[in-house]
Each structure stands twice: as C-alpha cells, then as structure tokens.
C-alpha positions as CSV (number, residue, x, y, z in Angstrom):
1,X,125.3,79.5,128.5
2,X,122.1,77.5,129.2
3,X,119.4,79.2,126.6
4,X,119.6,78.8,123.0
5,X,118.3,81.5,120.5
6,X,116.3,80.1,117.3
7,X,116.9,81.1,114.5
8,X,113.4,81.8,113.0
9,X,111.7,83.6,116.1
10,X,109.1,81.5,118.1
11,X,106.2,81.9,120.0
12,X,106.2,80.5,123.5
13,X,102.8,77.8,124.6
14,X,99.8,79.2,124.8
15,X,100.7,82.6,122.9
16,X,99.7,84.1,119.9
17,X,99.0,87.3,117.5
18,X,96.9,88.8,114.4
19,X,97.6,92.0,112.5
20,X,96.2,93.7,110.0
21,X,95.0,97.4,108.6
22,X,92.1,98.7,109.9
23,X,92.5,102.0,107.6
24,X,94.5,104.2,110.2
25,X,97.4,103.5,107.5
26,X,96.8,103.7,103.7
27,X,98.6,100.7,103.6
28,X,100.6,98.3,105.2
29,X,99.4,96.4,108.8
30,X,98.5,98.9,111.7
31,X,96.8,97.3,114.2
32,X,98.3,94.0,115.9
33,X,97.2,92.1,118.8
34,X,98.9,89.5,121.1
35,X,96.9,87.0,123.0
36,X,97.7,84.4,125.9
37,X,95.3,81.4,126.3
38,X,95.2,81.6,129.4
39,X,96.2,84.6,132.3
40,X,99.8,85.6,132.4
41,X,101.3,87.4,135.3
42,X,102.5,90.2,133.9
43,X,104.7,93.4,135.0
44,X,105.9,96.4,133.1
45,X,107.9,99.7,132.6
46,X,107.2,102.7,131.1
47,X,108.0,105.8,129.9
48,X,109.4,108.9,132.6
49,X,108.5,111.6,129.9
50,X,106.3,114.2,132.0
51,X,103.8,113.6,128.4
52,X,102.6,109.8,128.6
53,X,100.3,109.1,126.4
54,X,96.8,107.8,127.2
55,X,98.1,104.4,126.9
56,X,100.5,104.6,128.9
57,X,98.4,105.9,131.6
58,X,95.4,103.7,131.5
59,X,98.7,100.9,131.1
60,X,100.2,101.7,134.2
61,X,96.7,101.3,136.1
62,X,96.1,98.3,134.7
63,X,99.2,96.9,135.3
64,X,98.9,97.0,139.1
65,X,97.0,94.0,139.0
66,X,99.5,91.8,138.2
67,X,98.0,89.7,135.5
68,X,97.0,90.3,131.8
69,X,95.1,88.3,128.8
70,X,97.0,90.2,126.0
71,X,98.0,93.5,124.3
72,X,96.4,95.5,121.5
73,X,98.4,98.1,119.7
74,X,98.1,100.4,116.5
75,X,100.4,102.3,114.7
76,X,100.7,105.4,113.1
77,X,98.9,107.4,115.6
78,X,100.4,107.6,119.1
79,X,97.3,109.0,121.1
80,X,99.6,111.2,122.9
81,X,98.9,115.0,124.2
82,X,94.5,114.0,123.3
83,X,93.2,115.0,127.0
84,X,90.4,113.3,128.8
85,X,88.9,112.2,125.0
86,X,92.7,110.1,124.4
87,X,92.1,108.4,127.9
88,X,88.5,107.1,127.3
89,X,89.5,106.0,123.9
90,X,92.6,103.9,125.3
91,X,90.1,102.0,127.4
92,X,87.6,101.9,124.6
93,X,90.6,100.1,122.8
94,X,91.5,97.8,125.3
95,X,87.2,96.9,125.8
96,X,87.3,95.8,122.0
97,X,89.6,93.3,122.6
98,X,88.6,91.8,125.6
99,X,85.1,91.5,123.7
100,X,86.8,89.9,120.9
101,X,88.5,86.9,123.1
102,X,86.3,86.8,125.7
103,X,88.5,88.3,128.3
104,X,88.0,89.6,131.7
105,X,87.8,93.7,131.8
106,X,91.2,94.9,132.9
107,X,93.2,92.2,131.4
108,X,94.3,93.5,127.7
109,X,97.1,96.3,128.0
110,X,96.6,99.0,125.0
111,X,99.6,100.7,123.1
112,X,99.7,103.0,120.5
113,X,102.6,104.6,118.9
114,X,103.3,107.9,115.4
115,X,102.3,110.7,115.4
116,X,101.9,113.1,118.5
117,X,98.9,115.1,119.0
118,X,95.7,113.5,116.5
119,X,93.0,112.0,117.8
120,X,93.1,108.2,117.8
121,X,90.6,106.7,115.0
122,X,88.8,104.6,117.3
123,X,86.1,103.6,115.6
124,X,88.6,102.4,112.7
125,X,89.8,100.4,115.4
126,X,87.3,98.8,116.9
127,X,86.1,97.6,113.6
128,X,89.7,96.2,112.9
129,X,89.9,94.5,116.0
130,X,86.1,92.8,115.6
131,X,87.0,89.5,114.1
132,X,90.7,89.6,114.5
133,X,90.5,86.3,116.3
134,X,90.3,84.7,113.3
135,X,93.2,85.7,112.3
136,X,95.8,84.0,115.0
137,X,99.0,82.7,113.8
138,X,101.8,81.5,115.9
139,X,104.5,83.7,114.2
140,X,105.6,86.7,116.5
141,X,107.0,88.4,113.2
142,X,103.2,88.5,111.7
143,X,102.5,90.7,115.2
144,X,105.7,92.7,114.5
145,X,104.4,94.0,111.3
146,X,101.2,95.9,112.9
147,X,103.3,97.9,115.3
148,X,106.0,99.4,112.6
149,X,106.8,103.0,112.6
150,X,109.8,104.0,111.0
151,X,111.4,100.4,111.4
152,X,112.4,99.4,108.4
153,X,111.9,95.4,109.5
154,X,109.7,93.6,111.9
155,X,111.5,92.8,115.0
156,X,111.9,89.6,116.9
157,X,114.1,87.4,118.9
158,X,112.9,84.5,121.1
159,X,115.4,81.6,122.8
160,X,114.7,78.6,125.1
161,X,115.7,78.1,128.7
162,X,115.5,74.4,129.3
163,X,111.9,74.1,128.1
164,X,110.5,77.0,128.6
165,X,110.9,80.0,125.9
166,X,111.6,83.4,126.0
167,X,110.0,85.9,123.0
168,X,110.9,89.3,122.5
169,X,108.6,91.2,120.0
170,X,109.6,95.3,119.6
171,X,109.5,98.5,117.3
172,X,111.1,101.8,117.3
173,X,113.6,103.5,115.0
174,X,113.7,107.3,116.4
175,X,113.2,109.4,119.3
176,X,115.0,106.5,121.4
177,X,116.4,107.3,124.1
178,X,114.5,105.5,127.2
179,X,114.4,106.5,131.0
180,X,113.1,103.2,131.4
181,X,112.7,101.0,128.4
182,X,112.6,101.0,124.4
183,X,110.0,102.4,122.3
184,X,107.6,99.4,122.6
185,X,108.4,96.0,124.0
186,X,106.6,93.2,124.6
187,X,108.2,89.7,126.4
188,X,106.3,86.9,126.2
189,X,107.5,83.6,128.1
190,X,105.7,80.1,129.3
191,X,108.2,80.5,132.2
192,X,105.8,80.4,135.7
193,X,107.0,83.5,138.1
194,X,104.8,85.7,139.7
195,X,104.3,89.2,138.9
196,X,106.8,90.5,141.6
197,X,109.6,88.0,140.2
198,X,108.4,89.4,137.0
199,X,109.1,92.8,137.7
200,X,112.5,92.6,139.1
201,X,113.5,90.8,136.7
202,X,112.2,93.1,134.1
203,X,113.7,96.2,135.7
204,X,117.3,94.5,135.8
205,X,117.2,93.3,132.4
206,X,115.8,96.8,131.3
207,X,118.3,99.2,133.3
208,X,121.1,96.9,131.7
209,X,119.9,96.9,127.5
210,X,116.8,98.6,126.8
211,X,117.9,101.7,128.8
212,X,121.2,102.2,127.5
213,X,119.9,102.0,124.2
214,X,119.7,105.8,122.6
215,X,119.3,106.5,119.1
216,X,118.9,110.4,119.2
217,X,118.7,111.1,122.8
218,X,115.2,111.8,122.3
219,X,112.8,110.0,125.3
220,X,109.4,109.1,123.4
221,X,105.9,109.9,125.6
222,X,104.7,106.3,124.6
223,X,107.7,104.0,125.6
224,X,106.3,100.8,127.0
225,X,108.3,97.4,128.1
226,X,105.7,94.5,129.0
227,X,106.2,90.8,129.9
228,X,104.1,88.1,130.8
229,X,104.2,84.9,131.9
230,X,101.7,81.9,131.1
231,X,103.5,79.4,133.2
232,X,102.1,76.8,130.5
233,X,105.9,75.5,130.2
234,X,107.7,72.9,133.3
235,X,109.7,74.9,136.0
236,X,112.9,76.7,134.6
237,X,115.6,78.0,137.5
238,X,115.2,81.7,137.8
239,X,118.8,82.4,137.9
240,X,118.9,81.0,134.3
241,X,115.8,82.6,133.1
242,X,117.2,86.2,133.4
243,X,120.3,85.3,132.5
244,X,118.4,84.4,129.1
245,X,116.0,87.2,129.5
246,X,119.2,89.9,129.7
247,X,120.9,88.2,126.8
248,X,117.4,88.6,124.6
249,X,117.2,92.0,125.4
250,X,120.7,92.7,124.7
251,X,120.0,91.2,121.3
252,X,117.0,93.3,120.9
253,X,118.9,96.3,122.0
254,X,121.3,95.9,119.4
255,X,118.4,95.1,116.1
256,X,117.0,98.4,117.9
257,X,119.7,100.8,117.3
258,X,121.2,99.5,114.0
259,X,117.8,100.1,112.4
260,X,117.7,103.7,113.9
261,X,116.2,106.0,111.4
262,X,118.3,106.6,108.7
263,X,121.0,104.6,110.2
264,X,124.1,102.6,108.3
265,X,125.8,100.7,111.3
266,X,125.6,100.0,115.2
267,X,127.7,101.8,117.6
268,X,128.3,99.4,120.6
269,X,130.7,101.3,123.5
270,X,132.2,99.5,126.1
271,X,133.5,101.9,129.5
272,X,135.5,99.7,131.7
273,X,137.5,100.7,134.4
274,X,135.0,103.5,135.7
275,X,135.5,104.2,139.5
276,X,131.5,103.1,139.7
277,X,128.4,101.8,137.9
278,X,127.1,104.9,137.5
279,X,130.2,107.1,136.1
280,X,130.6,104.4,133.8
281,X,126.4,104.7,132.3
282,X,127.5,108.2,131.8
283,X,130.2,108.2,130.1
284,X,129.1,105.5,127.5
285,X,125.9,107.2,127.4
286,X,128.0,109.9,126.2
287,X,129.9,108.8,123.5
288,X,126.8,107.0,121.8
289,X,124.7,110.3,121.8
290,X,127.6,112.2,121.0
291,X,126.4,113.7,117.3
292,X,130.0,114.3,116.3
293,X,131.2,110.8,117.3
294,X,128.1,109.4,115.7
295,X,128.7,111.0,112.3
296,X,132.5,110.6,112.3
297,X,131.0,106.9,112.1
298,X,129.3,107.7,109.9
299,X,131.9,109.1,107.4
300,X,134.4,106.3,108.4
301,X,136.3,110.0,109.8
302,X,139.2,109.0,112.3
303,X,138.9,112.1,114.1
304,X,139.4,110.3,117.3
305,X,139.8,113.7,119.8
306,X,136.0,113.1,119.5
307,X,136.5,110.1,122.5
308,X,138.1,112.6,124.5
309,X,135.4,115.3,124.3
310,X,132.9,112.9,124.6
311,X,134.5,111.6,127.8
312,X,135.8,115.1,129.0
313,X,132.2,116.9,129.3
314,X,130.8,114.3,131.6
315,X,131.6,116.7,134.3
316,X,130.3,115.1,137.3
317,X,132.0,111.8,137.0
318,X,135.7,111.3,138.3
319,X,138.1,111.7,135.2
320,X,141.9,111.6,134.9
321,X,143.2,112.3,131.8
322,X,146.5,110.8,131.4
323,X,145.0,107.5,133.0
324,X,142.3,107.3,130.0
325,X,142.6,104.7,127.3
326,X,140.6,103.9,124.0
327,X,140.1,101.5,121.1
328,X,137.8,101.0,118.0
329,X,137.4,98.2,116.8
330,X,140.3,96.7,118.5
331,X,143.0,99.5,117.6
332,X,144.5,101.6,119.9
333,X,143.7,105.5,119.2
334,X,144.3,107.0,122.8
335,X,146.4,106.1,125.4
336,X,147.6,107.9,128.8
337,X,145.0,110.1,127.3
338,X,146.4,111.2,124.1
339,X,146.1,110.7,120.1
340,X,148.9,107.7,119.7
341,X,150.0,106.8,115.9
342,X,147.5,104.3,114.5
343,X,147.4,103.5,110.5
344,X,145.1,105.7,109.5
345,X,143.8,103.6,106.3
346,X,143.1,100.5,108.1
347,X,141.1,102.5,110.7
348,X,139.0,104.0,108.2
349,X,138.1,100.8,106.5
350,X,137.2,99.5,110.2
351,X,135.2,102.1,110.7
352,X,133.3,102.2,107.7
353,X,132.4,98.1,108.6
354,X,129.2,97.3,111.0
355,X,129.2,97.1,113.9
356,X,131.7,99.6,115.6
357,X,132.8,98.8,118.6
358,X,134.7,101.4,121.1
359,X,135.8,100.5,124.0
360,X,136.9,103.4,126.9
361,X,138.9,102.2,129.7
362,X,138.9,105.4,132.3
363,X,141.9,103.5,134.8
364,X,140.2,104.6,138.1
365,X,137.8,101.3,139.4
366,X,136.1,98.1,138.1
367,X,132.8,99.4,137.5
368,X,131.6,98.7,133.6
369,X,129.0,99.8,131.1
370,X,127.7,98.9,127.3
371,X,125.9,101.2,125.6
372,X,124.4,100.8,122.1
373,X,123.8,103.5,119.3
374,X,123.6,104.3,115.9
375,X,125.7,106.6,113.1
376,X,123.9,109.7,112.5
377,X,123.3,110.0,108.6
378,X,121.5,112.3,105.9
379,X,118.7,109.9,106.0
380,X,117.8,110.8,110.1
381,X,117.2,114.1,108.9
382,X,115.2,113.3,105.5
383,X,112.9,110.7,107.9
384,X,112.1,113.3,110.6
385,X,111.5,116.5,108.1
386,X,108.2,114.8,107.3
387,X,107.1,112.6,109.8
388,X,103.9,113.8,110.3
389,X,102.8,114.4,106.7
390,X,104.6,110.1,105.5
C-alpha cells in the first residue's frame, strides 16, 4: 500500500473552503464553498435520475470544459423540479462566486441539495457568498458542515500518495442509491492529470464504491461526484494515485452508509464466486437493499432464509442452489444452499456489533462484488415523515 490516510482530514496545496448560514437554514451552516488557487482540471459524474436538478444540468455543461476554479453549494433547498427560473438561478449562483474570487465565468461548478420542489433563495445566497473569501480555512471539515442534510456528522477523508494528497469531502444520509455516484462528492487532489485521466479514473473508482453504495434504493435528482486536480504537488505514478483514489472512496462509501438516516450499523456484503462482474453487482446489490435483511440487522434477528431470498429473486443472473454458500460475520449460516446449525446466541450478539459483514459465495466463476448498506431502523421512518417541514 503506497498512500497513507491522516488521521485529522487535510486539504491538498493550493485548496481551500468557507461556510457559513446565509439564512436559507434557521440555523446551523448552509452555504459552503471550495476554492483552488489556481485552475484544476476537473471531471465529474452525475446523477441518471430522468429529474436533475438545475445544478446538475448547468454542472454537466460546465463540466465539458475540463477545468474549474471551485464549487459553491447550499443546503437545505435542492433546486430540483424549479423550471427555466431554477436553471438561471444555478448560474446566478455560480456568477456570485466567480465575482467573489475573481474567477473566470464557467469555472465554479454549483450544487444544491433538501428539499425537492421550492424555489432556491438566491438572493440569500448571493449575499452569503459576498465576502465569503474572508472566510478561507484550510480545514475540509469546516466546508463539510455547509453541505449537511440529514448527516448527522461532517464527512471527510483525505490520504497522501508520495507527495501529492488525495481529499474526499461528501454528504448524504437518505435517498442513496446512485446510478453513478453518492449524493454529493467532491475530490480534491494536487496530483497533475489532465481532465481525461481525470475522468477515467473517476468513473472506475465510482462504478467500484460510490455506486454500490445504497441506503434506501432511492436515486436522488441532485447526485453529483466532482474532482479536480491543481497539479500544485511533484508527479505521483498514476497507477498508485487510483489505487489511493479507490481506497478513499471506499472509505467514504462506508462513513456514507453507516450514517444513513436513522441508521445503527454498516452492512458491508461481499459476493464472490459469481459466474461474472455483473451477476455478482446484482446480487450484492440485492442483499444490501433487501428491507428484510436490512432490519433482521437491525434486530440482531438470525433469520438467515433472508440470504437466500435475497439471492433467489435476482432472476436474471445464473444461480444454483445447492452450490450457494454464506457467512456473517465470519460464521457459516448456509451451505450447499441450506440453513446449517450455527449457535444461535453467538450470532445474535455478532449481529447486533457494527459493522456486519456477509459474505455470499455463489460457486459458479471468479467474478466479485462489495456492496455497502445500512440497517433499516424506526428512526428512517421518523427522519423522512417530516423532511420537508425539519
């Protein structure tokens, strides 16, 4: 292993980020930007939901040209499902911070994620984001706080690759289940790779953590995954750097889905032995939206027929029962696909540990999967009762 991960997250050269509450919130930071001192190649996913939201249309226009200054987000208002009005006020957004740093039009990407449907306060703002400059700190945790939803912590990871750095800053809680990254991500390295590199990269490391990622198999219209790239650190080896850059995400991934709204553990299940890649995403991707494996989880319940179902409905992938074989947490439950004797006592007290680990092996090929998850408490349901009136 040839990265290292810190253990207070870091800023890589050259980048750094403000927050604070410019009243869209009654309290608590909702408005965050991150800024590179100089153009960073940059590249980015987003969402497949046939609802984008006005960011993430103006994002994916901007994004063609390869390079950005920075990003500006708010929270509590997503700017989703506003028309024409949502659009022009995404690009107002982005405007107000190129004013602010002196940047070149185009160059700051604009998120916004909460609720579906309002207006965005854009005048609220544009008056937050006058002055914000003052405000730079070189703590990517300060920049996590203006983009909280339902997270219940500010998210970061960041690790070196010889002497360049890798910084992952990211919310989302619910409606998580990406067809193409997390809720909102944003990777910021000194590395120097071109936006191309960048993007590959990105897409491989994505398909691999990020997207097999699912909280409630719900796919949010605002999901966004951005790096860039300063190239204000010495050369680093590109097999290395997305080694790093997997391994960071994977990290991510998992502070992702153990703070899933209302959540009390992380589900992390392994497929092996799938006869390919893509039989194997599905059945893992399976199990961890499964809402009866999630809650027997939950309820430390070792009703272990669960596995089976889970495994049994994925009908379009090449299944033979008495070849399939199953663990959690190390202990056999299945074998030659049926219920074996397990003690039942020590299984429960496994189970009602963090994190869970099950681990599938179908018996037909090589191919391999990990997919990542949550339990599925009381607490989902009390958080999403009243999400648009908190």
């Amino acid at each position: 292993m040839n990265h290292r991960f810190h253990e207070r997250p870091v800023f890589p050269r050259g980048f750094r980020c403000a927050s604070r509450n410019c009243g869209i919130k009654e309290s608590g930071k909702d408005l965050t930007v991150f800024i590179s001192e100089v153009d960073a190649a940059a590249a980015a996913v987003f969402t497949r939901n046939h609802f984008p939201g006005a960011p993430v249309l103006v994002g994916r226009e901007l994004i063609r040209s390869g390079r950005l200054r920075g990003v500006v987000v708010n929270s509590r208002i997503s700017n989703v499902g506003t028309g024409e009005a949502g659009v022009a006020n995404a690009r107002r957004m982005g405007a107000a911070a190129e004013a602010e740093f002196g940047a070149a039009a185009g160059t700051f990407l604009m998120s916004s994620t909460g609720v579906i449907g309002l207006p965005l306060p854009i005048e609220k703002i544009e008056r937050g984001i006058s002055g914000i400059s003052r405000d730079l700190v070189d703590d990517p945790l300060v920049g996590a706080e203006g983009i909280m939803t339902t997270d219940t912590y500010p998210k970061a990871v960041s690790c070196s690759i010889g002497d360049a750095t890798i910084t992952i800053v990211a919310k989302g809680s619910g409606m998580i289940a990406p067809n193409m990254a997390t809720m909102l991500a944003y990777i910021f390295t000194d590395a120097s790779f071109s936006a191309s590199q960048l993007g590959a990269m990105l897409r491989r490391a994505v398909d691999r953590t990020f997207n097999m990622l699912s909280v409630d198999t719900d796919t949010s219209t605002s999901d966004t995954c951005v790096i860039m790239a300063n190239g204000l650190a010495p050369d680093v080896d590109s097999t290395e750097f997305e080694a790093a850059l997997v391994a960071a995400c994977t990290r991510m991934t998992e502070m992702l889905a153990r703070d899933g709204e209302g959540a009390s553990k992380l589900l992390r299940v392994i497929v092996q032995g799938a006869v390919n890649e893509t039989d194997a995403r599905t059945i893992a991707r399976s199990i961890v939206d499964s809402p009866l494996v999630k809650t027997m989880a939950y309820g430390a319940d070792p009703n272990v027929g669960r596995l089976l179902m889970a495994v049994g409905k994925c009908f379009d992938c090449t299944i033979e029962p008495d070849r399939l074989h199953a663990t959690i947490d190390g202990t056999v439950v299945i074998d030659q696909g049926r219920r074996v004797d397990f003690d039942e006592p020590d299984l429960r007290r496994r189970l009602a540990g963090d994190p869970i680990q099950i681990v599938i092996n179908v018996g037909l090929g090589d191919a391999t999967a990990t997919a990542w998850g949550c339990d599925l408490t009381e607490g989902y349901i009390r958080e999403n009762a009243a999400y648009y009136s908190s």
